[in-house]
C-alpha positions as CSV (number, residue, x, y, z in Angstrom):
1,X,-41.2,-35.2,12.0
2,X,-40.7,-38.4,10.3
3,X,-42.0,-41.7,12.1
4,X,-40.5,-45.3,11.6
5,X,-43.2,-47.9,11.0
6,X,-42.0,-49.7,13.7
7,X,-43.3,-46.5,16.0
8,X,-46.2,-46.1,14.2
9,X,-47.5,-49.7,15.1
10,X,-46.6,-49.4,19.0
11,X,-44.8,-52.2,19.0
12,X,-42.9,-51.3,22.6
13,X,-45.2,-50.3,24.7
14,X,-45.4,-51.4,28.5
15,X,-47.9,-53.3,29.7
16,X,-50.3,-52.4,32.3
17,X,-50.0,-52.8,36.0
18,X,-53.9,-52.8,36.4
19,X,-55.3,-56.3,35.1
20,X,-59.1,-56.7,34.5
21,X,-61.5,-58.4,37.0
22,X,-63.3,-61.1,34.6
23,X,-66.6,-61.1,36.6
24,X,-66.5,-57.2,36.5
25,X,-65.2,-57.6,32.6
26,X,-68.6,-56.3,30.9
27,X,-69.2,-53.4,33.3
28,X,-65.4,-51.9,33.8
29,X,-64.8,-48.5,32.2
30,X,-61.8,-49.5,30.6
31,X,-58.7,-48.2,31.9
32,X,-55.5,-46.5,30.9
33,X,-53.3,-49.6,29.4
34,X,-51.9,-51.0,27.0
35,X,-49.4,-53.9,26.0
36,X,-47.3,-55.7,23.4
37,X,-47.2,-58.9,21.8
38,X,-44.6,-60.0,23.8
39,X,-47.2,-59.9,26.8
40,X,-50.2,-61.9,25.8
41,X,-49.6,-64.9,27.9
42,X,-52.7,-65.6,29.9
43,X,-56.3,-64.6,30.6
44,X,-55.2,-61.6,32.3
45,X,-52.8,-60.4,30.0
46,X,-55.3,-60.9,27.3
47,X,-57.9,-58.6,28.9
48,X,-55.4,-55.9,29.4
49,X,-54.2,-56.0,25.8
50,X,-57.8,-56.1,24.9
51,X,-57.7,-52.6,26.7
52,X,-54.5,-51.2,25.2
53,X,-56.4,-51.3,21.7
54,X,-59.2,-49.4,23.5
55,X,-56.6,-47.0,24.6
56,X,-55.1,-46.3,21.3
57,X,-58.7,-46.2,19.9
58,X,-59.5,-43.1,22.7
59,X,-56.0,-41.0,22.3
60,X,-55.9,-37.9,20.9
61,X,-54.6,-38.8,17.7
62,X,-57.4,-40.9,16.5
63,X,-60.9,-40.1,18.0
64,X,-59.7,-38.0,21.5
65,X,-58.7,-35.1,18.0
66,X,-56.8,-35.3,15.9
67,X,-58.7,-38.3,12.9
68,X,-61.7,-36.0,13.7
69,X,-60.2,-33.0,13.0
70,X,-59.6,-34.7,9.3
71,X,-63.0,-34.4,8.7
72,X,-64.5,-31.7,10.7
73,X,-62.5,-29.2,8.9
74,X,-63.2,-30.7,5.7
75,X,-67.1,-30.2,5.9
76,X,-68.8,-27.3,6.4
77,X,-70.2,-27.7,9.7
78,X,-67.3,-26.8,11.9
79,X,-63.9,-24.6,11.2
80,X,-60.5,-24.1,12.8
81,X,-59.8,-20.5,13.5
82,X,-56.5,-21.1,15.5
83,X,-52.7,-20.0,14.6
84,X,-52.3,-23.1,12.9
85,X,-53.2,-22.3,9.6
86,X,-52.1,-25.2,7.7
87,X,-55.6,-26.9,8.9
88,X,-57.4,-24.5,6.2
89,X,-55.6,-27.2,3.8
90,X,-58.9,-29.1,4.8
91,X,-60.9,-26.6,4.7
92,X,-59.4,-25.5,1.2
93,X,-59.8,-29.1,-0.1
94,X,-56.4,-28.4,-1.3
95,X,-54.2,-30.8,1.9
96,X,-50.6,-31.8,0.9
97,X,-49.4,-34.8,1.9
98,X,-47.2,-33.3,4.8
99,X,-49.7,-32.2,6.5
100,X,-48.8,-33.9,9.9
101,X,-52.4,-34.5,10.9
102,X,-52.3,-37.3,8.3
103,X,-49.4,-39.0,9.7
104,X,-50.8,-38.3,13.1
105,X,-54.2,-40.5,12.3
106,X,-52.9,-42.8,9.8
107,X,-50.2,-44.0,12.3
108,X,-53.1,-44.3,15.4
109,X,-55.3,-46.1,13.1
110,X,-52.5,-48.9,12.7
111,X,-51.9,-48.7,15.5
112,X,-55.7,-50.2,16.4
113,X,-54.6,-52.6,13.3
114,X,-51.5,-53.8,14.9
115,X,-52.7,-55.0,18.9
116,X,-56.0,-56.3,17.4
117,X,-53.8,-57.9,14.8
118,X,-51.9,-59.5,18.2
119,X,-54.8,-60.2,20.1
120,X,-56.0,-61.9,17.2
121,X,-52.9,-64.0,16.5
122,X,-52.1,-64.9,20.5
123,X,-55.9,-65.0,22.4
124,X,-57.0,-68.4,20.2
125,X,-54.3,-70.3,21.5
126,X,-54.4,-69.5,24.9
127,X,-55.5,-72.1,27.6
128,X,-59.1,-71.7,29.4
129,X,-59.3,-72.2,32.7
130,X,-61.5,-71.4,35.6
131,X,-61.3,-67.6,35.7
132,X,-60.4,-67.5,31.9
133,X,-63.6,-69.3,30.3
134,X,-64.6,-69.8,27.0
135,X,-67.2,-67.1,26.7
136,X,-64.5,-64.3,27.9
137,X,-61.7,-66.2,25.5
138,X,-64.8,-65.4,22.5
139,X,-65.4,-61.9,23.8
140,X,-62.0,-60.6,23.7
141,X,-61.5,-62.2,20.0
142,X,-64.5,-60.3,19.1
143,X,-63.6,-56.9,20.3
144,X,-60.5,-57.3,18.6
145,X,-62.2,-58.3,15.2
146,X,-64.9,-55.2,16.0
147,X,-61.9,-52.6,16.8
148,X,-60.0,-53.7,13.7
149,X,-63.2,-53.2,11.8
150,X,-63.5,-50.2,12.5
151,X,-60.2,-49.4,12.1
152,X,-60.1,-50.0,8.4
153,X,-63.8,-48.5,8.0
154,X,-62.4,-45.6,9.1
155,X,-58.6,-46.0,6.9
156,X,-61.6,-46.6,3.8
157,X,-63.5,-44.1,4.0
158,X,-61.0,-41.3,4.8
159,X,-58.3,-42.5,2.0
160,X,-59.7,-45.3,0.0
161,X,-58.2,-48.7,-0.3
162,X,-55.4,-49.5,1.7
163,X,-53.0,-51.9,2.6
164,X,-54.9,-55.0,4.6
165,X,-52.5,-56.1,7.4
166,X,-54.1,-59.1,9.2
167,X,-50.9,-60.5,11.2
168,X,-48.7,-58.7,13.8
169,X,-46.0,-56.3,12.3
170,X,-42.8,-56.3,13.7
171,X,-40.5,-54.4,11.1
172,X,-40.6,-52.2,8.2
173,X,-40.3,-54.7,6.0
174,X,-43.2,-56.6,7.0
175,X,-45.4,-53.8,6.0
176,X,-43.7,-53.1,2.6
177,X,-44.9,-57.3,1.1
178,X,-48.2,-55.5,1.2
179,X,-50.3,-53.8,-1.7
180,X,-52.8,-51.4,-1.4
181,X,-56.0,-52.9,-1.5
182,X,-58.8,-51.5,-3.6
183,X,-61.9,-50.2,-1.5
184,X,-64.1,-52.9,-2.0
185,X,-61.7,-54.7,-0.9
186,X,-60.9,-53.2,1.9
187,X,-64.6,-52.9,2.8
188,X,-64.8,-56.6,2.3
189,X,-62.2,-56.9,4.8
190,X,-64.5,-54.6,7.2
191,X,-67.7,-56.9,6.8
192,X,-65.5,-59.8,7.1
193,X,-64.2,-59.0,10.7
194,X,-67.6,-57.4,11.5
195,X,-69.5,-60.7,11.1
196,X,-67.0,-62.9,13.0
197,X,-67.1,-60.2,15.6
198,X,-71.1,-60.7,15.7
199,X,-70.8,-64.3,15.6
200,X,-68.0,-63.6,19.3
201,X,-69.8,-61.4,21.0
202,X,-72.4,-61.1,23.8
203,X,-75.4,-60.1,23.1
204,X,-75.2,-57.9,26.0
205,X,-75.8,-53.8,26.2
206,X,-72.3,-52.0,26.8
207,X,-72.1,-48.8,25.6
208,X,-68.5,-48.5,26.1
209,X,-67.3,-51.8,25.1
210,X,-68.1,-53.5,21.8
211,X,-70.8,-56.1,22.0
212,X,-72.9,-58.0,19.4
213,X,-75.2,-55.2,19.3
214,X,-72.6,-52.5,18.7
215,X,-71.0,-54.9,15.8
216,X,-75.1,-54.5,14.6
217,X,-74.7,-50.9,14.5
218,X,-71.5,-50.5,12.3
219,X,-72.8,-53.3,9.8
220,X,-75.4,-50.9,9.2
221,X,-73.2,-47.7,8.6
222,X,-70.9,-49.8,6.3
223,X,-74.1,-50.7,4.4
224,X,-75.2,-47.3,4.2
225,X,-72.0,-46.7,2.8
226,X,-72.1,-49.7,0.5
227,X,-75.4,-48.7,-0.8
228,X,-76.7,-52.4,0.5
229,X,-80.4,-50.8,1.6
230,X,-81.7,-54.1,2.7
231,X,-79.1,-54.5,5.0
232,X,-78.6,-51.1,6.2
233,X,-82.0,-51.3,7.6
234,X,-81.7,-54.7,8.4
235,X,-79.1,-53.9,10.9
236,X,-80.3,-50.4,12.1
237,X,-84.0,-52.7,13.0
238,X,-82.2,-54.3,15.6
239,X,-80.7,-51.2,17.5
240,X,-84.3,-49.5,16.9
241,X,-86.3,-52.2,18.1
242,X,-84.1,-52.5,21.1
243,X,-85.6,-51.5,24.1
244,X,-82.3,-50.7,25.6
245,X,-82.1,-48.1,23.5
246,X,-83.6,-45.0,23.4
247,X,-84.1,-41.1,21.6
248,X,-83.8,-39.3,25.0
249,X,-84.7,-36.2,25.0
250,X,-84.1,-32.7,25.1
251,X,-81.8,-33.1,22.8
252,X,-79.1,-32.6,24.8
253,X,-79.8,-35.1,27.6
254,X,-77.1,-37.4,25.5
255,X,-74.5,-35.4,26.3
256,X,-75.2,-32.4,29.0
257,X,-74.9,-32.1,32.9
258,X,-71.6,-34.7,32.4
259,X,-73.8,-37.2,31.4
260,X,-72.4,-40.4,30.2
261,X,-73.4,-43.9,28.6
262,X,-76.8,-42.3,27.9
263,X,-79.7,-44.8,26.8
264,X,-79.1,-42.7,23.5
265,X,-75.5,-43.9,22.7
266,X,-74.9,-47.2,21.3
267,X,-70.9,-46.6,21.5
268,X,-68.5,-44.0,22.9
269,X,-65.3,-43.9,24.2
270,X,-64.9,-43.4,27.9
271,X,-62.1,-40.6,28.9
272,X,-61.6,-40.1,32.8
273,X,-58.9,-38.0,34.4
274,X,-56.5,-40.1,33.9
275,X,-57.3,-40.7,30.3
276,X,-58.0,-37.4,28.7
277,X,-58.7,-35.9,25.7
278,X,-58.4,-32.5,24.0
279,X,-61.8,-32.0,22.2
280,X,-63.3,-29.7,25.1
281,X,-59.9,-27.1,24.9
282,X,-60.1,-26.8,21.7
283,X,-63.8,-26.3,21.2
284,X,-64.1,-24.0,24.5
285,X,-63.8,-20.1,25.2
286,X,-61.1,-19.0,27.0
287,X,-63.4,-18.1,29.7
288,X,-64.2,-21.6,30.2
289,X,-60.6,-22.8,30.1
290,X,-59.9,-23.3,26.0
291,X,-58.3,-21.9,23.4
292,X,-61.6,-21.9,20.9
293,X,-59.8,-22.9,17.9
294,X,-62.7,-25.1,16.7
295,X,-66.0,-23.5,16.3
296,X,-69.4,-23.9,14.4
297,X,-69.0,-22.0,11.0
298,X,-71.8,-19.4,11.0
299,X,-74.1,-21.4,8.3
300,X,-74.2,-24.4,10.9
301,X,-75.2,-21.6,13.7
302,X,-77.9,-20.1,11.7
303,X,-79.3,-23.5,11.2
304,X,-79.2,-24.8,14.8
305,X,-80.4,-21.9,16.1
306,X,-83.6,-21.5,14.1
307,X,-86.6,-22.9,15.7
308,X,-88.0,-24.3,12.4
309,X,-84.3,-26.2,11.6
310,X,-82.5,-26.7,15.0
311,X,-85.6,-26.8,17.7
312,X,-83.8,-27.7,21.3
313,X,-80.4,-28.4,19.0
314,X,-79.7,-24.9,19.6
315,X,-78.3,-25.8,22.6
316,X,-75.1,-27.3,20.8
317,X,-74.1,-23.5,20.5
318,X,-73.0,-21.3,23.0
319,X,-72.8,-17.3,22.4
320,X,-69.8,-15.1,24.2
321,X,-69.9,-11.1,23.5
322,X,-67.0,-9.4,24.7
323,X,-66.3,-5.7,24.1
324,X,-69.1,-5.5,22.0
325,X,-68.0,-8.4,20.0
326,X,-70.7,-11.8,19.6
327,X,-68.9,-15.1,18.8
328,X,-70.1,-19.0,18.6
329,X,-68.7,-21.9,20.6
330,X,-69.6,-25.5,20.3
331,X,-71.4,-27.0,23.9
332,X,-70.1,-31.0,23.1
333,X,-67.2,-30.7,24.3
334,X,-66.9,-28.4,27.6
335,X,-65.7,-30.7,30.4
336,X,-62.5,-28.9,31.3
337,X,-60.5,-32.0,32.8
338,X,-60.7,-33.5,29.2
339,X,-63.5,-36.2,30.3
340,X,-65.8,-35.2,27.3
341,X,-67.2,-38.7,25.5
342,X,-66.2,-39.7,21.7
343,X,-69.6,-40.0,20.6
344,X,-68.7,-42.9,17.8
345,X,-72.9,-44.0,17.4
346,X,-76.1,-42.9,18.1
347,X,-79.3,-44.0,18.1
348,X,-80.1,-41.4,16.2
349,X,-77.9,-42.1,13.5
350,X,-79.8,-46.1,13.1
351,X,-83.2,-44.0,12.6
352,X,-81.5,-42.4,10.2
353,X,-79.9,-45.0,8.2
354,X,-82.6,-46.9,8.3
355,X,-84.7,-43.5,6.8
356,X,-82.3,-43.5,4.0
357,X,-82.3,-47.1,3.2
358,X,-86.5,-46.8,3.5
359,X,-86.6,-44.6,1.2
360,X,-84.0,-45.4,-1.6
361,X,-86.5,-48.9,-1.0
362,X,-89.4,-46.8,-2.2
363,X,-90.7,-47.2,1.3
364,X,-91.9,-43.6,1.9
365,X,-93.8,-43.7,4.3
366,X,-91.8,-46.0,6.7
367,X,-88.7,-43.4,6.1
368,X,-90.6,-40.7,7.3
369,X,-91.8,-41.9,10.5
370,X,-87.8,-42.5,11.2
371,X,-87.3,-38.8,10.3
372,X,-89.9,-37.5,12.1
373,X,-88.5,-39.5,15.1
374,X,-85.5,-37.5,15.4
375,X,-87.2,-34.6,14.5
376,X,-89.7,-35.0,17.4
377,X,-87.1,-35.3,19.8
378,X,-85.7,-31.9,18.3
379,X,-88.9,-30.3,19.3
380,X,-89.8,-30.4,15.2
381,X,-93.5,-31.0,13.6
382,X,-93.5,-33.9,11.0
383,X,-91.4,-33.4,7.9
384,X,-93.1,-31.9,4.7
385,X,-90.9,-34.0,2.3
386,X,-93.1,-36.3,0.2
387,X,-91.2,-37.8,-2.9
388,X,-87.9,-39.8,-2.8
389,X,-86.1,-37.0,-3.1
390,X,-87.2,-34.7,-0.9
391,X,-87.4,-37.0,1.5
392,X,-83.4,-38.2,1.1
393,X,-82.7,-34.3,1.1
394,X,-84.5,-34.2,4.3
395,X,-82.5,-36.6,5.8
396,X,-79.4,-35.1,4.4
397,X,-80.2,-32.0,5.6
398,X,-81.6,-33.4,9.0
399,X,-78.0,-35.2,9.5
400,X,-76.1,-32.1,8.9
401,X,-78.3,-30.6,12.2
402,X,-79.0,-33.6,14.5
403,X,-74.6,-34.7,14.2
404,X,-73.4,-30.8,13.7
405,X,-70.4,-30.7,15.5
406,X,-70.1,-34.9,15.1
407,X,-67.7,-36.6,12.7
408,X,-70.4,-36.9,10.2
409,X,-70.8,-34.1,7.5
410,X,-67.6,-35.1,5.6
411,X,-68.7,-38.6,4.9
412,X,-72.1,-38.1,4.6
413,X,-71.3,-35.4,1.2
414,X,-68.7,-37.5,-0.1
415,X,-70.3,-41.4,0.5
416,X,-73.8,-39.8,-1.3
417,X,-71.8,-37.7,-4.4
418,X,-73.5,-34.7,-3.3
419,X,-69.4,-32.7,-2.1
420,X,-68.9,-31.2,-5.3
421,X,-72.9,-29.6,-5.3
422,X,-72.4,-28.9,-1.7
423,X,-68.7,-27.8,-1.2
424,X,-67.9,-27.0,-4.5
425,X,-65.5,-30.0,-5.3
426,X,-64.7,-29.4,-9.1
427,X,-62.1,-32.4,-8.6
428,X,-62.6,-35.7,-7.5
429,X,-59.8,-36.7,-6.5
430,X,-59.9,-34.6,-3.3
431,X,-62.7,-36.3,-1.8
432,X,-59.9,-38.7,-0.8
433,X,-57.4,-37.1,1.5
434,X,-53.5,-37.9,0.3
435,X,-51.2,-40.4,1.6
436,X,-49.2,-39.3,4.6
437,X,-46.0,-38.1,2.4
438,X,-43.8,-39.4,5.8
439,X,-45.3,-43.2,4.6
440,X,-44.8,-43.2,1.1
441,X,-40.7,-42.4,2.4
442,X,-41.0,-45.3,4.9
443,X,-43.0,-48.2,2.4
444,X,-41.7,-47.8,-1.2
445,X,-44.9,-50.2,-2.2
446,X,-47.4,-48.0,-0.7
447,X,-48.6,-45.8,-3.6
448,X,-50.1,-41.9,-3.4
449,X,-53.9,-41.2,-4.1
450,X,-54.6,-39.7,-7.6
451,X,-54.2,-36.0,-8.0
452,X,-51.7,-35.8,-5.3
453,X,-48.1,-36.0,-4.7
């Protein structure tokens, strides 16, 4: 099904009924609304468009699924074993542009684009006033430069440059005066929001809204990404060194017994039963109330259940035997009413960025005592790595176990050159998934990825 541009960027959607309290503004999960740039008229109708970005961020077809599906079926991690076969396209390495998970996430993601791109253009002008005050006026532009951040991260990494939209869309043809950006420039356009975000913010803890310290936390991942070691463990330093923060363990005190906003999470999204996601019917049995059509491949299984690789990860896997038959289950995502977190970033992950950056440094010894952080909370002895590249092999390896059924495999191959060793990628131009084929019909300027048409 082909979707008009106009659709794709939400651009009539109903505002809210529920308006945010400002003095409970920091500690309200945020609820199910959303608006339009027609609405942003006050304080009030600020916060709740604030939300509706939130909201688009949490559906199911950017992290509550389907953008996640993009890359857990292009790893080697996790597989989709359902009736819809056209997902082995990802698996394959070999996705056409028609695949309609592609128009699915590309449209959410600009969706994001388009009400920060509102909140951005209306919030600045708006009057303060006594239950509207300066400090909320700042923290709303923030979240709106953070979400739009990580919005185009997440456009960059998945398809390369794109097209940088910085104002509100209201037609077709205001999309199609656009170019697509290369990816450093697009990853320019990352840093620059992400550093006017830090600059809004509150230096608060929220692990469900962005603050300054979750702005932190993606300037280190895009400088992991950007190969910028200094900075990478620059900004990972200052989620480690926060006592706020914290490698609970077992493992799986982050995420079991319907735990939420652990002192292990730096940023999830919050689903409740009135804003749900998918994740746990697709990962779960049908004796548990899903359909099981994502599941560990039996490489990842073998690993986390091996006491010398997984430790206490092997609780991530669940086993069923039915009629004499033994298959794997994921244990993220199991809350039947759809509640399960998006786990977006970890403390975990900073120990390990800042590993990685330590060690490309030449700062061996400092990168393994991150390692052997995560490793300890895994139930692990200290890693036997000892050169630079055992050591970054160790951390590869110890990604792949401690974010198994995570959004993290993917990126991690293709953002290090290791895919093609790994996966077997002979062609490089499929470590960029294609252009949905439903925009290149909508924007005659946008242009298709090489190797694909």
């Amino acid at each position: 099904m082909k979707t008009s541009k106009i659709t794709i960027f939400g651009l009539s959607i109903l505002l809210g009924s529920t308006l945010f309290s400002c003095k409970k503004f920091l500690e309200v999960k945020p609820r199910d609304a959303v608006s339009d740039e027609q609405t942003i008229v006050d304080g009030n109708s600020a916060q709740t468009a604030v939300r509706g970005i939130y909201n688009t961020l949490e559906s199911n077809d950017y992290y509550g699924n389907t953008f996640q599906t993009l890359g857990f079926f292009s790893g080697d991690n996790i597989q989709y074993v359902g009736s819809q076969t056209v997902n082995q396209q990802l698996t394959n390495h070999a996705v056409v542009s028609d695949l309609a998970a592609l128009n699915t996430a590309w449209g959410a993601i600009y969706n994001v684009i388009n009400r920060s791109n509102n909140v951005l253009a209306k919030v600045p002008g708006l009057p303060v006033s006594a239950t509207f005050n300066q400090a909320l006026k700042d923290q709303l532009i923030g979240e709106a430069y953070f979400l739009r951040a990580l919005a185009y991260f997440d456009l960059a990494r998945t398809w390369g440059g794109v097209q940088l939209i910085l104002t509100p869309t209201g037609s077709p043809t205001d999309q199609t005066k656009k170019s697509r950006s290369t990816l450093t420039e697009t990853y320019a356009q990352v840093l620059s929001d992400l550093t006017l975000a830090e600059g809004l913010l509150p230096a608060t803890t929220n692990r469900i809204r962005a603050t300054q310290k979750t702005a932190f936390a993606l300037h280190a991942r895009l400088s992991l990404y950007q190969k910028d070691w200094q900075n990478a463990e620059f900004y990972a330093s200052k989620l480690i060194g926060d006592s706020n923060y914290a490698l609970i363990a077992p493992y799986n005190a982050f995420f079991a017994n319907n735990v939420t906003a652990s002192r292990e999470s730096v940023f999830e999204l919050y689903y409740n039963t009135n804003v749900t996601n998918s994740q746990g019917y697709n990962w779960q049995p049908s004796t548990n109330g899903g359909v099981g059509w994502i599941t560990p491949t039996s490489t990842i299984v073998t690993l986390l259940t091996s006491p010398a690789i997984g430790g206490n990860r092997s609780t991530l896997i669940q086993t069923v035997t039915s009629a004499g038959v033994t298959r794997y289950y994921g244990n993220l995502y199991y809350r039947t009413a759809g509640t399960d977190p998006a786990f977006l970033i970890r403390l975990a992950e900073l120990y390990l960025i800042r590993a990685e950056a330590r060690a490309e440094k030449e700062n061996l010894t400092g990168s393994a005592d991150d390692l052997n952080a995560v490793r300890f909370r895994a139930g692990l002895g200290i890693t036997d790595a000892k050169t630079k590249d055992q050591l970054l092999l160790a951390i590869e390896n110890e990604n792949r176990v401690e974010f198994a059924l995570e959004n993290h495999r993917w990126y991690d191959l293709v953002r290090t050159g290791r895919a093609g060793t790994v996966l077997g990628i002979t062609d490089n131009n499929k470590l960029l998934l294609p252009i949905p084929y439903a925009q290149l019909l909508i924007d005659t300027n946008l242009k298709q990825n090489p190797g694909y048409n």
